[in-house]
N, C-alpha and C positions, 0 to 999 in steps of 0.2 A: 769826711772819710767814709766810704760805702763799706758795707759791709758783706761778708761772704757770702756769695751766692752757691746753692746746690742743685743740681738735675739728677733726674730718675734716668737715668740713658739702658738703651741696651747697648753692650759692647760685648764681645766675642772672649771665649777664653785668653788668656794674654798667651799662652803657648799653644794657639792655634794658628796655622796658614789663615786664614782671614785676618785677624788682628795684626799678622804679618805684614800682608799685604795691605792693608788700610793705614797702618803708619808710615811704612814708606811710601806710600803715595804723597802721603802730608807731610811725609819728612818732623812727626814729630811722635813719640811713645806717649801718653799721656802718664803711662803709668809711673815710668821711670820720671817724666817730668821735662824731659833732656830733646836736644833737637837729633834726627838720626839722618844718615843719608837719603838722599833721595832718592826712588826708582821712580827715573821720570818714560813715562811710555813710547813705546815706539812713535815714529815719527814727531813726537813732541819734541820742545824745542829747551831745550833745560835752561838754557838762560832767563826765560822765562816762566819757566814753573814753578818758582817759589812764592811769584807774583799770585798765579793762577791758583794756590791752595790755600795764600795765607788766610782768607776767611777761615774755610775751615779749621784751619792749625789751631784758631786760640780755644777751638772746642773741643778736639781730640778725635780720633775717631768712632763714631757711635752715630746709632739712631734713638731720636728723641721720645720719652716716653712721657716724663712731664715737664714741662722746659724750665732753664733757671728759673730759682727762687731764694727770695728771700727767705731767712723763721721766722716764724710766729714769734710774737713774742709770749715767752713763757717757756719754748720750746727749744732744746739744746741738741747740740752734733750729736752727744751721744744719746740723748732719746730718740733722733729720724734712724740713727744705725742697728739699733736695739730693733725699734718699730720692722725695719726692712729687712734683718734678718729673719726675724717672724714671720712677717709676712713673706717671702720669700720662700719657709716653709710649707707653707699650704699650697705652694702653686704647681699646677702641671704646665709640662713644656707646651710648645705649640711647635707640630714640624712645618717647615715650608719647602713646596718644590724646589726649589733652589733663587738664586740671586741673579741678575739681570744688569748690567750696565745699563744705564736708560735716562734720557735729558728731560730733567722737567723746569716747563719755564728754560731759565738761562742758564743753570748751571746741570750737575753731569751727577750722579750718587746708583747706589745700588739699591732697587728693591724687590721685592718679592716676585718672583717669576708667573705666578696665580696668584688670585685674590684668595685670601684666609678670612673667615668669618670668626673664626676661634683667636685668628690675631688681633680683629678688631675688638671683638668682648675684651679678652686680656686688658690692651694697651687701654681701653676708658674705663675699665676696673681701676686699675694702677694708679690711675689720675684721680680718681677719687679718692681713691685710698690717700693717698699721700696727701689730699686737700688740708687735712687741720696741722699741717705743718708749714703751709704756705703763707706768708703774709701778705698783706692787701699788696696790688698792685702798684707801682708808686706812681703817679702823674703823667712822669716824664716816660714811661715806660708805654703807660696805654698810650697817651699821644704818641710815639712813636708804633706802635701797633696797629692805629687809626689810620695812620698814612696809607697804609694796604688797602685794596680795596675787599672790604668784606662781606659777605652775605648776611641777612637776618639771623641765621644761625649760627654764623661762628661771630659774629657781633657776643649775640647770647653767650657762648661759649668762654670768649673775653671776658664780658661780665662776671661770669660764674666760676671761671679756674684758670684767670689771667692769662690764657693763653687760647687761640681762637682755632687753632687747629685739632682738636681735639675728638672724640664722639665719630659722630659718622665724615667729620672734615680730615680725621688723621688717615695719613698715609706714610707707611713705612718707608722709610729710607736712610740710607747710609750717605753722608755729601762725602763725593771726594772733591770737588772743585766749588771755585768762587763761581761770580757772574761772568759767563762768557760773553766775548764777542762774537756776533752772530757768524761771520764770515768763520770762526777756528772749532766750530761745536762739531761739527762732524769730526774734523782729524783728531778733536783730543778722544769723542769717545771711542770710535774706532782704537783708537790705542789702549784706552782702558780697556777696551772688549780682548784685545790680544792679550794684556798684559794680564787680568782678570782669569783667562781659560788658560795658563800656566798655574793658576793656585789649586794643588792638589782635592782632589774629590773629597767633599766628606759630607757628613749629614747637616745638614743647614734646618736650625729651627731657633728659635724662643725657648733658654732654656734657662736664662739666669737675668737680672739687670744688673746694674751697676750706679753707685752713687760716686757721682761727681762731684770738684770741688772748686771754683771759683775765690780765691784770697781778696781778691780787687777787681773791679771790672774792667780796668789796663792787663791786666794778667790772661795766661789762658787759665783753661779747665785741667785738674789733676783727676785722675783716677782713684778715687778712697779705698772703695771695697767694692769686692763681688759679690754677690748674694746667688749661688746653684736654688735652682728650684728643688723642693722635694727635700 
């Protein structure tokens, strides 16, 4: 039987236009738990977009700050919530220009319109931080990790904080879509770009993360708690 996996994500206020917009994309709330309609983008094809999102869906909408984990053992739900609201207190936001449709590799996610220097400190603080709550990797996990092909560094990085994206490897992003086929990347992002510049203006930064919760590795990701910076 596997046991509960948690991630540090960033996710957007739940009553904000973005968290709006990023659930129906995926057609799924992570907060609530529950599956919601879908806003599938212009010229998309809706019969097919539930295809196209389910990866993302079992994670919710977020960008990854330290990627599922195991506990430690020793270490319980309520000592990482305790921990993260604390630590949550000490931190300042980080603003970003704004957010970007934009295809990396084969699927499609939102990031950062300019590079943030202040983003990247944050996000490999965070990963540390939340290190002695992680438990060893387990086997089947790195081997699957290893399939990727990876650099000397984020090799390192695996080594060190089970996950290889990390450091100067992490790069922000929000997924809305699985792996595309090559031939349909243009028309879905063009639709997320249309659909994306209908979400009302507002100030786009780093201002809180969010602990996720995994029950079973069949299951998706639930939304636990917020943590406001400051």
């Amino acid at each position: 039987m596997s046991k509960p996996r948690y991630a540090v994500y960033y996710a957007p206020a739940t009553e904000s236009a973005l968290w709006r917009f990023g659930c129906s994309v995926l057609g799924y709330d992570a907060l609530t738990g529950e599956d919601i309609p879908f806003a599938v983008p212009p010229g998309c094809d809706r019969a097919t977009w539930p295809a196209l999102t389910e990866e993302p869906r079992r994670y919710g909408f977020h960008a990854t700050l330290k990627a599922p984990f195991e506990l430690a053992d020793g270490r319980s739900e309520e000592q990482l919530r305790a921990f993260a609201r604390n630590y949550a207190a000490g931190l300042e936001g980080v603003a970003l220009a704004g957010l970007s449709v934009t295809a990396l590799g084969s699927f499609i996610a939102l990031t950062p319109s300019e590079p943030s220097d202040a983003l990247q400190r944050l996000a490999f603080a965070l990963v540390q931080a939340f290190e002695p709550f992680r438990a060893p990797l387990a086997q089947a996990d790195r081997a699957r990790r290893l399939k990727s092909p990876l650099t000397p560094a984020q090799h390192a990085y695996l080594e060190a904080y089970g996950y290889p994206y990390v450091g100067d490897a992490f790069r922000f992003h929000m997924t809305l879509t699985g792996a595309l086929p090559a031939d349909r990347m243009a028309g879905v992002r063009q639709g997320l770009e249309t659909a994306y510049a209908e979400v009302p203006a507002g100030p786009v930064g780093l201002d809180r993360f969010a602990l996720f919760k995994q029950e079973a590795r069949a299951g998706r990701f639930r939304l636990l708690d917020s943590y406001p910076f400051g």
